[in-house]
Predicted model as a PDB file, atoms N, CA, C, CB and O in Angstrom, pLDDT in the B-factor column:
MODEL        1                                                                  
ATOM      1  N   UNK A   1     -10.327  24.800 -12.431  1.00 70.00           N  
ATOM      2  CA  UNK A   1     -10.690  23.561 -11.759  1.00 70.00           C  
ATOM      3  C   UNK A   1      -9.470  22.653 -11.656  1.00 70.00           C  
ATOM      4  CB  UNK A   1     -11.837  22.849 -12.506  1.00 70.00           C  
ATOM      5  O   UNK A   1      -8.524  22.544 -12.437  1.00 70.00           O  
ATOM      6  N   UNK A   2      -9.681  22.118 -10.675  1.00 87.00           N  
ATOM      7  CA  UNK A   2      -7.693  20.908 -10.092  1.00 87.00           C  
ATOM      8  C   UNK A   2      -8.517  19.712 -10.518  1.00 87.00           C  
ATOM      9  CB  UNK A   2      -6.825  20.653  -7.563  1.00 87.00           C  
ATOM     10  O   UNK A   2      -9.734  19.532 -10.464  1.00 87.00           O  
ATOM     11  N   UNK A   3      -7.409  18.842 -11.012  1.00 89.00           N  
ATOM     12  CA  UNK A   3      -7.793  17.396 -11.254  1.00 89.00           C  
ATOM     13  C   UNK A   3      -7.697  16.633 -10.258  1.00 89.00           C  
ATOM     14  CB  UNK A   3      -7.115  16.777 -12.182  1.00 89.00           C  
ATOM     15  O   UNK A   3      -6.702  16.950  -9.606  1.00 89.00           O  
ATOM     16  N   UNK A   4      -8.402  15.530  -9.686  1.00 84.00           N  
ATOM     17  CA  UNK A   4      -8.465  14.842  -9.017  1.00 84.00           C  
ATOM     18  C   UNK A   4      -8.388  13.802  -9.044  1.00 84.00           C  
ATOM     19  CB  UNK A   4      -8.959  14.984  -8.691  1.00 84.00           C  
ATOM     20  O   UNK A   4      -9.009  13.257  -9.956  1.00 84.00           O  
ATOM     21  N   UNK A   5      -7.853  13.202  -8.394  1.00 82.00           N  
ATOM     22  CA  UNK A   5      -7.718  11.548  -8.554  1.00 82.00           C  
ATOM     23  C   UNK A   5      -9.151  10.970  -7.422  1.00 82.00           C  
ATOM     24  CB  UNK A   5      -5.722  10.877  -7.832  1.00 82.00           C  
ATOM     25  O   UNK A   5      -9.592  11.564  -6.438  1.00 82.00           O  
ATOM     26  N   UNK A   6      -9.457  10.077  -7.814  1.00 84.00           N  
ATOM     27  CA  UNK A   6     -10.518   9.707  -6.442  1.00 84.00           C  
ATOM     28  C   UNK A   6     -10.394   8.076  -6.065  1.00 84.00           C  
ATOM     29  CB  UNK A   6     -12.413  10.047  -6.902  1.00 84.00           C  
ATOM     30  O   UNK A   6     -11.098   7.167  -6.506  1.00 84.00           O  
ATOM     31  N   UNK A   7      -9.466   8.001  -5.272  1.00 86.00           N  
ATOM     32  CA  UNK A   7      -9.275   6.238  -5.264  1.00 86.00           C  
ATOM     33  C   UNK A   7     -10.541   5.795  -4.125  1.00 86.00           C  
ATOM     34  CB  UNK A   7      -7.314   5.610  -4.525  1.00 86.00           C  
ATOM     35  O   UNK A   7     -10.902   6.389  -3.108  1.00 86.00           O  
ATOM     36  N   UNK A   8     -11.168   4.196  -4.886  1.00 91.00           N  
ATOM     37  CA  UNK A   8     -12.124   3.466  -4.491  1.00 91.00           C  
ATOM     38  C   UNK A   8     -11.577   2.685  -3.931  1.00 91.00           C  
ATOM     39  CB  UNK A   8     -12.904   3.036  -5.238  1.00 91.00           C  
ATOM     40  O   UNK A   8     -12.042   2.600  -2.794  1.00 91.00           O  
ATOM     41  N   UNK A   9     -10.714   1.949  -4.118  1.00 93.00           N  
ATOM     42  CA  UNK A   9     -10.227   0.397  -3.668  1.00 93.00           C  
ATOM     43  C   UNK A   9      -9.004   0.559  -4.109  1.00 93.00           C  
ATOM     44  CB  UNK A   9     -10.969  -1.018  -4.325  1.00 93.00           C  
ATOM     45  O   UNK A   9      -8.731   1.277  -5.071  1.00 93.00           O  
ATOM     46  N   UNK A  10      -7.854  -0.344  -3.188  1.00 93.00           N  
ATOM     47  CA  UNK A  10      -7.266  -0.975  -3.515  1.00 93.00           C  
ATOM     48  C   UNK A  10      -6.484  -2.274  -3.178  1.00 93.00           C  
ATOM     49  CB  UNK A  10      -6.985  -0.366  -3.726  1.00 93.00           C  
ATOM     50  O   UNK A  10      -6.518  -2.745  -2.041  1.00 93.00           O  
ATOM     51  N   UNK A  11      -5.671  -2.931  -4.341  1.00 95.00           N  
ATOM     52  CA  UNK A  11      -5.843  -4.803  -4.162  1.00 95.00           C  
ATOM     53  C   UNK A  11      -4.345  -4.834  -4.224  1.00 95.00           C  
ATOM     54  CB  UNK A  11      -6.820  -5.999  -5.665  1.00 95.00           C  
ATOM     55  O   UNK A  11      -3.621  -4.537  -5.173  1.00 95.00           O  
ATOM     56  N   UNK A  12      -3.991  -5.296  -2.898  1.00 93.00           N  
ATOM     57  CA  UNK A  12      -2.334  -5.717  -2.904  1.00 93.00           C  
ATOM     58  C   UNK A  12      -1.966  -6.875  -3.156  1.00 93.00           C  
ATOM     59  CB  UNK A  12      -1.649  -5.571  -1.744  1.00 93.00           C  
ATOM     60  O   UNK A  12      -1.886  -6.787  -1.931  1.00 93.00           O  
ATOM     61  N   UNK A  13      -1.660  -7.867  -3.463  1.00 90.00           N  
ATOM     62  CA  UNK A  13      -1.623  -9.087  -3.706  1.00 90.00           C  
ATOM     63  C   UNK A  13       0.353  -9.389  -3.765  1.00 90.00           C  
ATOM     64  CB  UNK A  13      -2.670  -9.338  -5.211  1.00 90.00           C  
ATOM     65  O   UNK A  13       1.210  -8.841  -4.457  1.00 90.00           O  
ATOM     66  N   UNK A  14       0.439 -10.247  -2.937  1.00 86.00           N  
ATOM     67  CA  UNK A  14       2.135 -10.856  -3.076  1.00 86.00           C  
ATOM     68  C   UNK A  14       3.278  -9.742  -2.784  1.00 86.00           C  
ATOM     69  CB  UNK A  14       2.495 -11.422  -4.821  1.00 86.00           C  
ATOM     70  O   UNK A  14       4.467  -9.996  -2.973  1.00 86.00           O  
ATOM     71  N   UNK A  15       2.688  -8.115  -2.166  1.00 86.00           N  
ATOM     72  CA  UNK A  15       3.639  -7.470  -1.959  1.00 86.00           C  
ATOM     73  C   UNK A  15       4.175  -7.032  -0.626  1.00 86.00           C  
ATOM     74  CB  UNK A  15       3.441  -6.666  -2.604  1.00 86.00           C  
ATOM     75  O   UNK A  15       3.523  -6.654   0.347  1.00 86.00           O  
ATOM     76  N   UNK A  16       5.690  -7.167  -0.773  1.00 84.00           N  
ATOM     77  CA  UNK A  16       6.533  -7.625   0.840  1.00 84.00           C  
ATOM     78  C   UNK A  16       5.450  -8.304   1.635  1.00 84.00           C  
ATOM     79  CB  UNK A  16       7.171  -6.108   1.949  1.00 84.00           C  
ATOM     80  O   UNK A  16       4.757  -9.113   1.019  1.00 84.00           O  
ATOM     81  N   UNK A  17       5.192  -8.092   2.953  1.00 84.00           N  
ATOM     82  CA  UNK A  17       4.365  -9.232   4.027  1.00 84.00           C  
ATOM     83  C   UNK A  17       2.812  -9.492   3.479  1.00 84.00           C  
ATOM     84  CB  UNK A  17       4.208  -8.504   5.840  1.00 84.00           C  
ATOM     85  O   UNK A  17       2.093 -10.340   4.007  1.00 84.00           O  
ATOM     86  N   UNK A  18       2.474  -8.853   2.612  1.00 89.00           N  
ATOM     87  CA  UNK A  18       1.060  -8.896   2.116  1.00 89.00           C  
ATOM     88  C   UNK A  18       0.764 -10.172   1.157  1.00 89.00           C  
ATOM     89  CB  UNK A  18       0.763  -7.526   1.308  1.00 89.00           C  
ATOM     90  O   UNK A  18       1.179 -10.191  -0.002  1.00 89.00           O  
ATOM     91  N   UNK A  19       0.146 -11.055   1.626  1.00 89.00           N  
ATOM     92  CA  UNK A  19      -0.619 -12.086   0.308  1.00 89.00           C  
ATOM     93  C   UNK A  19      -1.806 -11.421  -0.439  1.00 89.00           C  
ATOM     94  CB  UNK A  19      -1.372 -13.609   0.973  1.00 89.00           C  
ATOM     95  O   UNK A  19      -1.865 -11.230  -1.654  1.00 89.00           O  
ATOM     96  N   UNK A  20      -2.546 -11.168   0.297  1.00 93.00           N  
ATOM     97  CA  UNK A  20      -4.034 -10.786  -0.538  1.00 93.00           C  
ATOM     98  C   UNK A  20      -4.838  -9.902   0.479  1.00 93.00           C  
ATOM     99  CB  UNK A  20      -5.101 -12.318  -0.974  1.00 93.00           C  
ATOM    100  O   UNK A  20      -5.408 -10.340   1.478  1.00 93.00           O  
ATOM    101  N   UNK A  21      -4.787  -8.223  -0.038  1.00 95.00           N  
ATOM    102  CA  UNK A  21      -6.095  -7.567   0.584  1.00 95.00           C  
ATOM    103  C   UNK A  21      -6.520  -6.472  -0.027  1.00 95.00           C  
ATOM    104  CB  UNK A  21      -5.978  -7.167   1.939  1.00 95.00           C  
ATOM    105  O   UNK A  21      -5.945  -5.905  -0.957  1.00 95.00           O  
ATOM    106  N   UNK A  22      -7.472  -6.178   0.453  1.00 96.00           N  
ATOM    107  CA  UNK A  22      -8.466  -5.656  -0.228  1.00 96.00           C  
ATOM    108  C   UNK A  22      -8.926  -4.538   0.883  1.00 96.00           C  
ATOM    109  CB  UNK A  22      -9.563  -6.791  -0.709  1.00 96.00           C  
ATOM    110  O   UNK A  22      -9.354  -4.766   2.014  1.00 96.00           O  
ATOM    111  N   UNK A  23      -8.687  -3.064   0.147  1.00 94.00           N  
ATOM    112  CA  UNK A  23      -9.065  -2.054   0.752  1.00 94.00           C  
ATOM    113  C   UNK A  23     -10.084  -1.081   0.678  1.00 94.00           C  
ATOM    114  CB  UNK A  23      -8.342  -1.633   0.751  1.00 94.00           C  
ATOM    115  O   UNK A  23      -9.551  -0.032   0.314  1.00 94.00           O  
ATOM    116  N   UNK A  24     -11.242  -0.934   0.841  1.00 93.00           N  
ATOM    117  CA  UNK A  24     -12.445  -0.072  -0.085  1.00 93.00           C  
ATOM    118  C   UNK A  24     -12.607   1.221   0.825  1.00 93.00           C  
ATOM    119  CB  UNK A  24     -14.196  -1.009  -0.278  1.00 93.00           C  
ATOM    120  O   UNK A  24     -12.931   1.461   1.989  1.00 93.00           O  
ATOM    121  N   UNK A  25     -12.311   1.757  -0.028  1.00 89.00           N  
ATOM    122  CA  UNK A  25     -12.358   3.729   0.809  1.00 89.00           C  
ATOM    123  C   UNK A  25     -13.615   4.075   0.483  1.00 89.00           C  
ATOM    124  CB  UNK A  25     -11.162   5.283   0.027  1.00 89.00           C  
ATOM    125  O   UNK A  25     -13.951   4.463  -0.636  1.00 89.00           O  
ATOM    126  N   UNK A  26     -14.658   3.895   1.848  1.00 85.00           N  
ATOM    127  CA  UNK A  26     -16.034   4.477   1.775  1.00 85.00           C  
ATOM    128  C   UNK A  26     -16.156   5.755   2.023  1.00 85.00           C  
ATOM    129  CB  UNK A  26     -16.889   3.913   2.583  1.00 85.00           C  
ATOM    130  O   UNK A  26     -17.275   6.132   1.676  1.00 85.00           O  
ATOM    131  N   UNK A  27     -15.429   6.708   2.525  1.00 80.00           N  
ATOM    132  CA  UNK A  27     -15.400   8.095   2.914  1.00 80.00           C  
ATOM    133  C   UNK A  27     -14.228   8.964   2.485  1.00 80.00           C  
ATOM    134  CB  UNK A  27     -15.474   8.140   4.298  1.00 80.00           C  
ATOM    135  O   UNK A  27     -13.498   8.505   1.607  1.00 80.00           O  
ATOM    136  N   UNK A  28     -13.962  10.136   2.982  1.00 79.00           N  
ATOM    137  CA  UNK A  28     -13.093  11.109   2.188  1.00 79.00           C  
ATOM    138  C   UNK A  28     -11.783  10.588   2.991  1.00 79.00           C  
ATOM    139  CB  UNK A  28     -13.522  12.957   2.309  1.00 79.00           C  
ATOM    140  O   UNK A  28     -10.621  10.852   2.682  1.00 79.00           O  
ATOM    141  N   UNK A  29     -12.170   9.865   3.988  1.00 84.00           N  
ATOM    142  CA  UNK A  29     -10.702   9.904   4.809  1.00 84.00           C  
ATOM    143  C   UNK A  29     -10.812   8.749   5.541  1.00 84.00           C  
ATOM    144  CB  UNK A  29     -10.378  11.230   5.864  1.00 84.00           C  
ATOM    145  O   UNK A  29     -11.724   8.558   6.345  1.00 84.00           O  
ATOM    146  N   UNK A  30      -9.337   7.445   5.150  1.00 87.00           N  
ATOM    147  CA  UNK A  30      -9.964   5.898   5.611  1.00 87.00           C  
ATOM    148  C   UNK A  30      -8.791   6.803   6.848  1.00 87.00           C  
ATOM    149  CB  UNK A  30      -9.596   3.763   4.478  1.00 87.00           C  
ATOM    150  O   UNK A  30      -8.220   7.891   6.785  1.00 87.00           O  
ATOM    151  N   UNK A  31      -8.834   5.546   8.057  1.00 90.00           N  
ATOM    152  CA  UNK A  31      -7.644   4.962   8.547  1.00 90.00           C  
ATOM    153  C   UNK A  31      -7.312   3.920   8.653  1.00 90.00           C  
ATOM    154  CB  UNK A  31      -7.408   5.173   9.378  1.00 90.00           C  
ATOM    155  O   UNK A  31      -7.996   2.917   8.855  1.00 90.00           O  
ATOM    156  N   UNK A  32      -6.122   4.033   8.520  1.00 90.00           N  
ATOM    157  CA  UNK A  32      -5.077   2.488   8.505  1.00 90.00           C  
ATOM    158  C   UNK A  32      -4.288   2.341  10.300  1.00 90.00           C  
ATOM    159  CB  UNK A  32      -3.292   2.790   6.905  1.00 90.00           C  
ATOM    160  O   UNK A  32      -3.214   2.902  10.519  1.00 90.00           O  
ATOM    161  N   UNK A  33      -4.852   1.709  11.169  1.00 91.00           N  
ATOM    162  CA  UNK A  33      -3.968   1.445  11.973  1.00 91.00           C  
ATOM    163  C   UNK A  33      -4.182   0.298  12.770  1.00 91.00           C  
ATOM    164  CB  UNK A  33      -3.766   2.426  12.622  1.00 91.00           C  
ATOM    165  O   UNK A  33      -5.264  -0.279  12.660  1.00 91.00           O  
ATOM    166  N   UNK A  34      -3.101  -0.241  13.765  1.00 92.00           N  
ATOM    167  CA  UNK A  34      -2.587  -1.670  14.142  1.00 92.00           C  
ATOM    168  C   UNK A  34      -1.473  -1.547  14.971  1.00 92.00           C  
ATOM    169  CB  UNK A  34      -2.181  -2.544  12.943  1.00 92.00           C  
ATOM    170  O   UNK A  34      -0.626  -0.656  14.906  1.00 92.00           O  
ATOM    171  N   UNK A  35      -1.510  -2.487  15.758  1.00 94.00           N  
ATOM    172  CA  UNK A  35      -0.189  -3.127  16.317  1.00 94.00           C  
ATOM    173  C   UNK A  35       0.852  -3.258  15.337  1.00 94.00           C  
ATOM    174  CB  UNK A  35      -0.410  -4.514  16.876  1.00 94.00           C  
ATOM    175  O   UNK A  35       0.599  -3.297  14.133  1.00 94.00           O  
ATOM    176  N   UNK A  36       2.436  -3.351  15.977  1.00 92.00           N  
ATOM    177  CA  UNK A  36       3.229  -2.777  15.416  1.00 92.00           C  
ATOM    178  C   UNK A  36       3.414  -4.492  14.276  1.00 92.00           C  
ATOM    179  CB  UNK A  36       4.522  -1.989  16.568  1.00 92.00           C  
ATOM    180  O   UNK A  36       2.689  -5.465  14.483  1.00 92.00           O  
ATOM    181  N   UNK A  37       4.361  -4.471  13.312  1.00 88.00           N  
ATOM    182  CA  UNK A  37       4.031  -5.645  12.177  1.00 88.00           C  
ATOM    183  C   UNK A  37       2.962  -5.922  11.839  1.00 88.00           C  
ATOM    184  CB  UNK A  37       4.372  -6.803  12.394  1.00 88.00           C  
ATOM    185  O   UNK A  37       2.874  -7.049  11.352  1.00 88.00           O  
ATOM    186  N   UNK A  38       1.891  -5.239  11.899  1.00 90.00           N  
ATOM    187  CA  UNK A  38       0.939  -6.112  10.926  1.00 90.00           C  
ATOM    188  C   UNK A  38       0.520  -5.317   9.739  1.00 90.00           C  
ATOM    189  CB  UNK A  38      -0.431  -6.617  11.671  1.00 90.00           C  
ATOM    190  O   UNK A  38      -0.648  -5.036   9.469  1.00 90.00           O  
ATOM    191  N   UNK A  39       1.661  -4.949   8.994  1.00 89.00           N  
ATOM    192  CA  UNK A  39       1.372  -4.484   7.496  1.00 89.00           C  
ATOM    193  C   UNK A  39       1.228  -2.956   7.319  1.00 89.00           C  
ATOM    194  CB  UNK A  39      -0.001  -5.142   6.960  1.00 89.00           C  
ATOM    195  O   UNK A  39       0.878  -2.561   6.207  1.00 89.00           O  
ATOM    196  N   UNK A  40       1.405  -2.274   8.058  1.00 93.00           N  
ATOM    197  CA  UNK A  40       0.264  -0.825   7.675  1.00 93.00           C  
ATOM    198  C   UNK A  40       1.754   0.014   6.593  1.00 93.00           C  
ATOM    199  CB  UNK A  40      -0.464   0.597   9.858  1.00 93.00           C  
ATOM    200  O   UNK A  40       1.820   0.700   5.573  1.00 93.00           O  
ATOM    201  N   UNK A  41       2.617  -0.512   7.481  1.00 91.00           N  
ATOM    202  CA  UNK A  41       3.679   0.370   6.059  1.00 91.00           C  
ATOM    203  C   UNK A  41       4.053  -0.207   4.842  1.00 91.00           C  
ATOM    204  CB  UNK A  41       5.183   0.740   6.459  1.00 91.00           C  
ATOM    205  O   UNK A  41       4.617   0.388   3.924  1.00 91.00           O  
ATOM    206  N   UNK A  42       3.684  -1.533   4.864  1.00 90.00           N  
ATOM    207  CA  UNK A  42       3.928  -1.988   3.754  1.00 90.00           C  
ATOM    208  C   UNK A  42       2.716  -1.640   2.930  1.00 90.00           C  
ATOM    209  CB  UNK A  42       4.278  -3.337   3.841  1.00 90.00           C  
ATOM    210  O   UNK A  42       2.766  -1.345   1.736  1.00 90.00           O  
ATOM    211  N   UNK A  43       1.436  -1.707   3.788  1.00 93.00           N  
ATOM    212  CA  UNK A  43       0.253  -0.606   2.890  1.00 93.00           C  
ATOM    213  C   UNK A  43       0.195   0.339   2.388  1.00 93.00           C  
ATOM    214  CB  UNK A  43      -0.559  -0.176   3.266  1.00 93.00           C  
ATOM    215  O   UNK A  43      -0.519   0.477   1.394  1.00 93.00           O  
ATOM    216  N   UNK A  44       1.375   1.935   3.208  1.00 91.00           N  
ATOM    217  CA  UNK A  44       1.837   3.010   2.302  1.00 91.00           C  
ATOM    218  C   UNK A  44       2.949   2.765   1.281  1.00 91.00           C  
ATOM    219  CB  UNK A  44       2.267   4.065   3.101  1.00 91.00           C  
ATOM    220  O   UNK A  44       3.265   3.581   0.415  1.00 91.00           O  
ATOM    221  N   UNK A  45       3.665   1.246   1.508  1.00 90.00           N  
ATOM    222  CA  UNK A  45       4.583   1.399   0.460  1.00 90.00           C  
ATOM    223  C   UNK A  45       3.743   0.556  -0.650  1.00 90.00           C  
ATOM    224  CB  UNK A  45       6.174   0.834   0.841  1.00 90.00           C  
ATOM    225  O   UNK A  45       4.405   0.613  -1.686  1.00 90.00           O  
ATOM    226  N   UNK A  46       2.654  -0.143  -0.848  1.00 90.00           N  
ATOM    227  CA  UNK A  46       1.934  -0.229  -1.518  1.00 90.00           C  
ATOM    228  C   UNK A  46       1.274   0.979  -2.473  1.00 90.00           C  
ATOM    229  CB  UNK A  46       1.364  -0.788  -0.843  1.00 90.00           C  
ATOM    230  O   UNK A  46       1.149   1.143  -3.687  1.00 90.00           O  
ATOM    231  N   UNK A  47       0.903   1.768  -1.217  1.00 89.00           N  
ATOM    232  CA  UNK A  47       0.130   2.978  -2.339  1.00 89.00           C  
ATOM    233  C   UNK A  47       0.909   3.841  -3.316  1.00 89.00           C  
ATOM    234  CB  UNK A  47      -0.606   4.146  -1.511  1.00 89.00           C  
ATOM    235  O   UNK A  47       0.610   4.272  -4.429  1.00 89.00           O  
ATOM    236  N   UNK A  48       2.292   3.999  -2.363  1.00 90.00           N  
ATOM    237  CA  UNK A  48       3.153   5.436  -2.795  1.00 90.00           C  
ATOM    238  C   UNK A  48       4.521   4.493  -4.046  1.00 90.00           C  
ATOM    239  CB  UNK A  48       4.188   6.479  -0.745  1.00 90.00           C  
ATOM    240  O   UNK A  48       5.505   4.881  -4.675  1.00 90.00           O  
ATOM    241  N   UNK A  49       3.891   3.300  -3.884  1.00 88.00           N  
ATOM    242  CA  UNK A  49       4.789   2.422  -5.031  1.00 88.00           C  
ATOM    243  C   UNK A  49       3.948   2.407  -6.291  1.00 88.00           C  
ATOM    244  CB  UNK A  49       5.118   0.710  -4.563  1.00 88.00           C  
ATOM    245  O   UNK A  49       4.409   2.199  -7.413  1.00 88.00           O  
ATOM    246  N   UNK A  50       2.500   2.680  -5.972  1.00 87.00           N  
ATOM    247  CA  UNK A  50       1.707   2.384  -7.193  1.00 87.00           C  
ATOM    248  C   UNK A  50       1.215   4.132  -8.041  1.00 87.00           C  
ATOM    249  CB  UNK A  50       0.132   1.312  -6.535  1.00 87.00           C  
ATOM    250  O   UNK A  50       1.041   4.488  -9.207  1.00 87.00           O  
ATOM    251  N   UNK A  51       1.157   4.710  -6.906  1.00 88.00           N  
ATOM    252  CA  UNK A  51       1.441   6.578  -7.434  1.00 88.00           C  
ATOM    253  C   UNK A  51       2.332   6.965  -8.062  1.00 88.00           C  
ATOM    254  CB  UNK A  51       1.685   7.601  -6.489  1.00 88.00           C  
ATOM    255  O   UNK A  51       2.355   7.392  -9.216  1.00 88.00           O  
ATOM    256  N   UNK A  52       3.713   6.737  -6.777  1.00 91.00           N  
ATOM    257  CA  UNK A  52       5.028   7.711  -7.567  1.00 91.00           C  
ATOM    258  C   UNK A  52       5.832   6.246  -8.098  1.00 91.00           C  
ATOM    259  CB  UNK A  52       6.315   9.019  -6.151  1.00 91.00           C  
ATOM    260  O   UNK A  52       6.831   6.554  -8.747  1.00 91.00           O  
ATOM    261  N   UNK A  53       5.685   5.053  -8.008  1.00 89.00           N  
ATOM    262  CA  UNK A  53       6.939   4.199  -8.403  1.00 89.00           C  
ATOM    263  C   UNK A  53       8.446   4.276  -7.078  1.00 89.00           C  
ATOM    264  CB  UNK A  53       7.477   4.987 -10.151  1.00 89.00           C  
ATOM    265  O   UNK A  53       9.665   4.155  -7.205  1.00 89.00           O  
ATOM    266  N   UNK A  54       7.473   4.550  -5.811  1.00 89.00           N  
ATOM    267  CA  UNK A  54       9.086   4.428  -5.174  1.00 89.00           C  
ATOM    268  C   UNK A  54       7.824   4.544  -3.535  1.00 89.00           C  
ATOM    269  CB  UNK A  54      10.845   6.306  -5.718  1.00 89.00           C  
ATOM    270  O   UNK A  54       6.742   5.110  -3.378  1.00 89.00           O  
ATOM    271  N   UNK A  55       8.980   3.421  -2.318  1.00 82.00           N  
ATOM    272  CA  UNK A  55       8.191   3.383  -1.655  1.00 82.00           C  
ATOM    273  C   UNK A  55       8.345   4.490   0.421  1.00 82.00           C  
ATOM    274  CB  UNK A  55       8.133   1.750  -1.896  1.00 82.00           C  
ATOM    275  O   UNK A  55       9.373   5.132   0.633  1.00 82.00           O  
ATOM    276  N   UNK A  56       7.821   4.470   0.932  1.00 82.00           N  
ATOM    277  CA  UNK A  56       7.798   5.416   1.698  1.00 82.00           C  
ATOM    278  C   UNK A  56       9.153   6.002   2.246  1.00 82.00           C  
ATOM    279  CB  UNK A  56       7.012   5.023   2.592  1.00 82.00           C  
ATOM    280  O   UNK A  56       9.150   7.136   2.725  1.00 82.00           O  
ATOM    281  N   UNK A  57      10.163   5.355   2.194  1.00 85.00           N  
ATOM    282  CA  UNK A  57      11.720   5.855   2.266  1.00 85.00           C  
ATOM    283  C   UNK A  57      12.156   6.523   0.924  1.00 85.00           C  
ATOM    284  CB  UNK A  57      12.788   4.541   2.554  1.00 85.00           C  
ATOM    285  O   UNK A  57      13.328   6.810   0.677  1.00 85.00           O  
ATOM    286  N   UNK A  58      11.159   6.734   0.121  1.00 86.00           N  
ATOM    287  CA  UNK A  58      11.808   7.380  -1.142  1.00 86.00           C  
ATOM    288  C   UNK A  58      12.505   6.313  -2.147  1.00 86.00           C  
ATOM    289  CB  UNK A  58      12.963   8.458  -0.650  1.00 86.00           C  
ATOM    290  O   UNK A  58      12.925   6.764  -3.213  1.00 86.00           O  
ATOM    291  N   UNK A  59      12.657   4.929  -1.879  1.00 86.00           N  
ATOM    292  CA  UNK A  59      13.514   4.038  -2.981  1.00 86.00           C  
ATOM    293  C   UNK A  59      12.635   3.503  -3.993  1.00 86.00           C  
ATOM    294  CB  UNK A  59      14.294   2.753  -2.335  1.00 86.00           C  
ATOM    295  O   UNK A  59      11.486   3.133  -3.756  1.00 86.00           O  
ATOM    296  N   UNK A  60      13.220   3.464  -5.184  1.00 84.00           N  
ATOM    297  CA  UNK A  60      12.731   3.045  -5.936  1.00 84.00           C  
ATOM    298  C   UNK A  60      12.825   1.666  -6.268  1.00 84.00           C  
ATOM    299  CB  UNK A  60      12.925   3.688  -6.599  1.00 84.00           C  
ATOM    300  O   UNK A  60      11.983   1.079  -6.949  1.00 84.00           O  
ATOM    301  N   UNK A  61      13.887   1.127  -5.770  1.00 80.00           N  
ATOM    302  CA  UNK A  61      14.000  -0.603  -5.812  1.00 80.00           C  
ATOM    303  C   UNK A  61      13.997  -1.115  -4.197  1.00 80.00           C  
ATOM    304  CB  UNK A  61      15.707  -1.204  -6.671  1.00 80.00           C  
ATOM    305  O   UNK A  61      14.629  -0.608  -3.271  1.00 80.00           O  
ATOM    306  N   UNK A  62      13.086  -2.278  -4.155  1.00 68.00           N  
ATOM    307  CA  UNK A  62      12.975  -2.871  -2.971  1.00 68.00           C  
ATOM    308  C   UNK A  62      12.397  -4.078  -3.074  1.00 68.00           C  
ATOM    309  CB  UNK A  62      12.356  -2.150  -2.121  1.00 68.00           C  
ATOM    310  O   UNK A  62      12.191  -4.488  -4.216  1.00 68.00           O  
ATOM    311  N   UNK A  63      12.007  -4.913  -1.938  1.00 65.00           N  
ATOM    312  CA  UNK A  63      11.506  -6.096  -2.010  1.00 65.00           C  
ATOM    313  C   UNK A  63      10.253  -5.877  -2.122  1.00 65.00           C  
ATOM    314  CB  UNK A  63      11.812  -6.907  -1.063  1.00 65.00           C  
ATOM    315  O   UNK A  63       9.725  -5.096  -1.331  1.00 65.00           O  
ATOM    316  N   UNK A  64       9.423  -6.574  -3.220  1.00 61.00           N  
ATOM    317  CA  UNK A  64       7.705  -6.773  -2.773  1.00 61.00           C  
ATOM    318  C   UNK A  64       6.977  -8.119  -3.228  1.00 61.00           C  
ATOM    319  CB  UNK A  64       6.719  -5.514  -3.536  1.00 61.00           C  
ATOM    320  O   UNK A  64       5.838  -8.330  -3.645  1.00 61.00           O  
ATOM    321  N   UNK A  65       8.040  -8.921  -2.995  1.00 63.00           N  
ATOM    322  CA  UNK A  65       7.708 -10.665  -2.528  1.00 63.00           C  
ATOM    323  C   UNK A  65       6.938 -10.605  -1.450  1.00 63.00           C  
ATOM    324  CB  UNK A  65       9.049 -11.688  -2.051  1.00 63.00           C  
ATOM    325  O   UNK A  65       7.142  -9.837  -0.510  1.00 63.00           O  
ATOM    326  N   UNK A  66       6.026 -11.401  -1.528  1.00 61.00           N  
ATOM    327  CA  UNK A  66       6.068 -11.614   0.548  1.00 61.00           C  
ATOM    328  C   UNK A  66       6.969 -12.183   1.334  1.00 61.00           C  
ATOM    329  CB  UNK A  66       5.014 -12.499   1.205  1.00 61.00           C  
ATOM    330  O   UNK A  66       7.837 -12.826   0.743  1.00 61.00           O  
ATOM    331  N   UNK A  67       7.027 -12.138   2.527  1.00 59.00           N  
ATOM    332  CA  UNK A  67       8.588 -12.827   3.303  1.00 59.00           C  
ATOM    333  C   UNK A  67       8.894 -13.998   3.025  1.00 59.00           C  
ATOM    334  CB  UNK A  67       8.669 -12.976   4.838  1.00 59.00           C  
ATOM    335  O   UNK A  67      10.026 -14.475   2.953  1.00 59.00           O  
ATOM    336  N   UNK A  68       7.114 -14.898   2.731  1.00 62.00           N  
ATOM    337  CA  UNK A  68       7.783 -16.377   3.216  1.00 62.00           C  
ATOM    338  C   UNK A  68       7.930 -16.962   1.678  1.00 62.00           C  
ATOM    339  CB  UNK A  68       6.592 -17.542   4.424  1.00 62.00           C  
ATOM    340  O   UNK A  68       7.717 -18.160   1.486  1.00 62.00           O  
ATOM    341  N   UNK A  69       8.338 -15.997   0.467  1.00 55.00           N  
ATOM    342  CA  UNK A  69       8.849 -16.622  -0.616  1.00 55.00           C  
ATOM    343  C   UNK A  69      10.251 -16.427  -0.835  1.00 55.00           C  
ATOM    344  CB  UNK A  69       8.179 -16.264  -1.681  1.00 55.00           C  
ATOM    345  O   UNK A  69      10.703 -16.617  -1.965  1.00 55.00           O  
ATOM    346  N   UNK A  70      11.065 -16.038   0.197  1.00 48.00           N  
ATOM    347  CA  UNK A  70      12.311 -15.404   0.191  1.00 48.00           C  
ATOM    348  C   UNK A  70      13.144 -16.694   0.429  1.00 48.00           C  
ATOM    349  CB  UNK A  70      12.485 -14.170   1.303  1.00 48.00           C  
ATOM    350  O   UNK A  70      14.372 -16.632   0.502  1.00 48.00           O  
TER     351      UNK A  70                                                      
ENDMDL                                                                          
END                                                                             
């Protein structure tokens, strides 16, 4: 038997362009999509920062202020 992870939600708060959201995965398979800037990669660098510790370019150090505290 494989282990599984099973993510329900998740809560980004203050990272790069993101203040506060809230994502709830009702099915086996969400989608994320939008016009171009409005967050969706900073949503995989959300996830793949909170999995592996490094975000969709592979870095492990980056900004995850939001912009307008810069």
């Amino acid at each position: 038997m494989q282990n599984q992870i099973i993510l329900e939600e998740i809560g980004i708060t203050n990272f790069k362009g993101i203040k506060n959201l809230k994502i709830v995965f009702k099915n086996r398979t969400t989608k994320i999509f939008g016009d171009n800037a409005e967050c969706k990669t900073s949503i995989h660098d959300a996830f793949r920062w909170l999995m592996f510790g490094k975000n969709s370019g592979g870095k492990t150090t980056f900004e995850i202020k939001p912009l307008d505290e810069l």
